[in-house]
Steps between C-alpha positions, in 0.01 A plus 500: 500500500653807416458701862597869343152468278315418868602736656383786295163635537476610117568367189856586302523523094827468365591630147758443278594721298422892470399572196159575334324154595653460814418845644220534328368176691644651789341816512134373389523260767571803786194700371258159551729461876651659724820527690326337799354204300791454217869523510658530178880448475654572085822424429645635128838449467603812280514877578156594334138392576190534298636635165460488170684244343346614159636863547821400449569498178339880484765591807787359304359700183475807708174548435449448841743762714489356797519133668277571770220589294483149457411407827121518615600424861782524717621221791423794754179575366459087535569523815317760604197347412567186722714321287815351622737522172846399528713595184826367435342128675581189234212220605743178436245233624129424518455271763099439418468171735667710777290855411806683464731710294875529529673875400812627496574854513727587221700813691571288800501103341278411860248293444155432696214286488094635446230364597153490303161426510417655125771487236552740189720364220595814287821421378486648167721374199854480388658654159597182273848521523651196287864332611711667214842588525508864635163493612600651810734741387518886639271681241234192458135611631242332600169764534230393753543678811538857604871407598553314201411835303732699743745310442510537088449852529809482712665326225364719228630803695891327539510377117640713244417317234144527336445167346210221692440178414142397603464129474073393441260696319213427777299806653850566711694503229324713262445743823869472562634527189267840471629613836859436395436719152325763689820551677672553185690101492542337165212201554559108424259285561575124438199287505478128507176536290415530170318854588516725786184520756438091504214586692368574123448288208798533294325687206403752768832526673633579121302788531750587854796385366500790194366739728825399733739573228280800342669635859826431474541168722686200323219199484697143523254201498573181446801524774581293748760687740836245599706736708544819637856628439664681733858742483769475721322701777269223520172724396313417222632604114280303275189276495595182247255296291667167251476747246623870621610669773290834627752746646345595866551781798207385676273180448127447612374224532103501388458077436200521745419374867441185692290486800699556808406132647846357654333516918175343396623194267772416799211537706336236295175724412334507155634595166366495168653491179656813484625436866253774643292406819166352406209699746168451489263773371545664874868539413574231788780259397304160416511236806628788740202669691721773677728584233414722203710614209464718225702782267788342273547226659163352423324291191163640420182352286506628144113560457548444122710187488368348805838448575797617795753743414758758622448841405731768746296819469422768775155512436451132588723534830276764630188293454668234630574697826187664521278146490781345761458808758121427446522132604753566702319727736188301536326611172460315191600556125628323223731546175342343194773505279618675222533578125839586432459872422801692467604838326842647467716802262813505364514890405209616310392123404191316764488162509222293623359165536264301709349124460668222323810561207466236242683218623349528849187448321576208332747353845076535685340298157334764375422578151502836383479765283736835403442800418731800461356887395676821491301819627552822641499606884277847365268554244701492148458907443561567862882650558691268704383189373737203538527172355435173686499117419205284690547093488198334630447141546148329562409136563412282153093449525441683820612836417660545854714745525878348587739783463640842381814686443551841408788715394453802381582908622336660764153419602605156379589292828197588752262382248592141600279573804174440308609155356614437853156550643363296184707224612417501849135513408538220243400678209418401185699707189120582361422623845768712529382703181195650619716647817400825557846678522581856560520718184616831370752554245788644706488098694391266219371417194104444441605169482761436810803244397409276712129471408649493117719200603153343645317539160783347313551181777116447448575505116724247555359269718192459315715441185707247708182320676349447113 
């Protein structure tokens, strides 16, 4: 019996990790109880809590001035609000049969044991950082945390040289590689992809890749990176592929994230596929009925596919937080799922998708149909009107509305949000074309993109059902 847990009058939650899920969590569940009913220890092991992690890139750029504009709250306003957060405190061990973390504070090296009677798993994820040669070299950046973005700036602000390498053309790398041009860097970006932005179909991340170069960055696809060269100083000179080497004064590394999962598969809790904790719709970590997860570290039900996967967004951590505060403190909510909406820029260029790409469609069975339009974001006569491409895919028979990507100028990427509320309502294609969308010409056409995309999908599905 573990005596510390009998001998206190009120409940203690413990989180792990001090970011948007964790404090988020944290903070809903001090609103539902208070001090006298609910303890709540957080440990985060870096210098920052409750940032944006998707700021970064814009803070790099400069288009952000300054750091702690990222930050929505502070570990003193935490703990002013009842929250005991300890910064700088590693958790090493999740002792769930005992109902107890172990920390160690990272200034000191002393370690302690905590008690809980509620758990938080918030643990985030990790930068793919692949064994090559050099990987670690003075000059290589990973970009996930607040210090890992301190810590290139620091570089950026010691190197002379104005040449970066960034290696992936995901949403970090495109971001970075914008960032890294925005502070006047000659850009390389070597993909292991056919086309940037594999989030897209390839014929749509064609459209990114000659937008990409229409800026002045170097596109490489098709390039897997071997090494990264260093000179005799030991920082980093070059990033090398079989083919070529790409002369470097700084390297980023944009390949993507992995859920931060290391403490809960030693701890022998469940991971799917992707190695991200499997919850329940409550956000509470299957088979465990006092410890919750949620944030990057966590699979979540693709309402299109009907499938898990790992998507590392903000918005998701939030909710994540926000339902495990609510169950937390003695209420009751739930997280659905999602459908993999995301937007992002690289200069003046949006770039936007939600639902299933083609091969997801066809790795959940389905059989589908395409459809790609071009439109404006503005009535044709009005000035200012820009240019966008709209790729729509709907079920074969049904009509059902599976996907959409859009890149295009401005007023191109938030228009993603209707076909994300078509997909969480399970729309059909025809459905979606008697929406009744807002309409004037300085915003849209009479007929809006997306709504043109719908009218050509249901074109094409009756053709396909025939």
């Amino acid at each position: 019996m573990n005596m510390s847990r009998v001998s206190r009058a009120k409940e203690r939650l413990v989180v792990v990790g001090g970011d948007a899920a964790g404090m988020s969590a944290a903070s809903q569940a001090r609103r539902l109880k208070g001090p006298d009913e609910l303890e709540i220890v957080a440990f985060e092991r870096g210098h920052f809590s409750s940032y944006s992690a998707c700021g970064i890139p814009y803070w790099v750029g400069g288009d952000v001035s300054d750091r702690d504009e990222l930050i929505a709250r502070t570990p003193e306003e935490h703990r002013a609000r009842g929250i005991d957060l300890r910064m700088r405190t590693e958790v090493t061990e999740l002792d769930v049969a005992g109902g107890r973390v172990r920390s160690r504070d990272l200034e000191s090296g002393a370690e302690a044991w905590t008690s809980y009677d509620k758990l938080v798993i918030a643990t985030g994820a990790r930068p793919i950082r692949p064994p090559l040669p050099g990987i670690d070299a003075p000059g290589v950046h990973g970009v996930q945390t607040l210090d890992d973005g301190q810590a290139l700036l620091d570089t950026l602000s010691r190197t002379a040289g104005r040449r970066a390498v960034v290696i992936g053309a995901g949403y970090i790398g495109v971001e970075m590689a914008e960032a890294l041009l925005n502070r006047g860097y000659e850009v390389t970006v070597v993909n292991r992809g056919p086309k940037p932005m594999s989030t897209l179909d390839p014929d749509m991340g064609r459209l990114v890749h000659q937008a990409m170069e229409g800026l002045g960055i170097t596109m490489v696809n098709d390039a897997e990176v071997t090494k990264i060269l260093t000179g005799e100083d030991g920082r980093v000179r070059a990033v090398a592929t079989e083919d070529a080497e790409y002369p470097a004064d700084v390297v980023v590394l944009g390949i993507g994230v992995r859920p931060e999962t290391t403490l809960a598969e030693a701890a022998g809790l469940p991971l799917g596929g992707h190695k991200g904790l499997l919850t329940d719709l409550a956000m509470r970590v299957r088979g465990h009925e006092n410890i919750w997860a949620g944030g990057d570290c966590v699979e979540v039900l693709d309402l299109v596919s009907g499938r898990e996967r790992h998507i590392a967004l903000g918005t998701h951590a939030n909710k994540h937080g926000q339902v495990i505060g609510a169950n937390v403190g003695g209420g009751y909510a739930t997280f659905p799922g999602v459908v993999g909406t995301a937007v992002s820029k690289v200069c003046d260029l949006e770039i936007a998708r939600t639902g299933l790409r083609e091969k997801d469609a066809r790795r959940a069975g389905l059989q589908f149909e395409t459809v790609t339009i071009e439109s404006t974001s503005r009535a044709g006569y009005y000035p200012g009107a820009d240019l966008m491409t709209v790729k729509m895919l709907a079920e074969r028979r049904t009509g059902r509305l599976l996907g959409v990507q859009i890149v295009g100028q401005e007023g191109a990427g938030k228009r993603v949000d209707i076909a994300a509320v078509a997909l969480t309502a399970c729309m059909t294609v025809e459905q979606m074309t008697a929406l009744d969308l807002g309409y004037a010409p300085p915003f849209s056409p009479v007929w809006d993109p997306i709504l043109v995309a719908a009218r050509k999908a249901v074109g094409a599905v009756r053709a396909g059902g025939s």
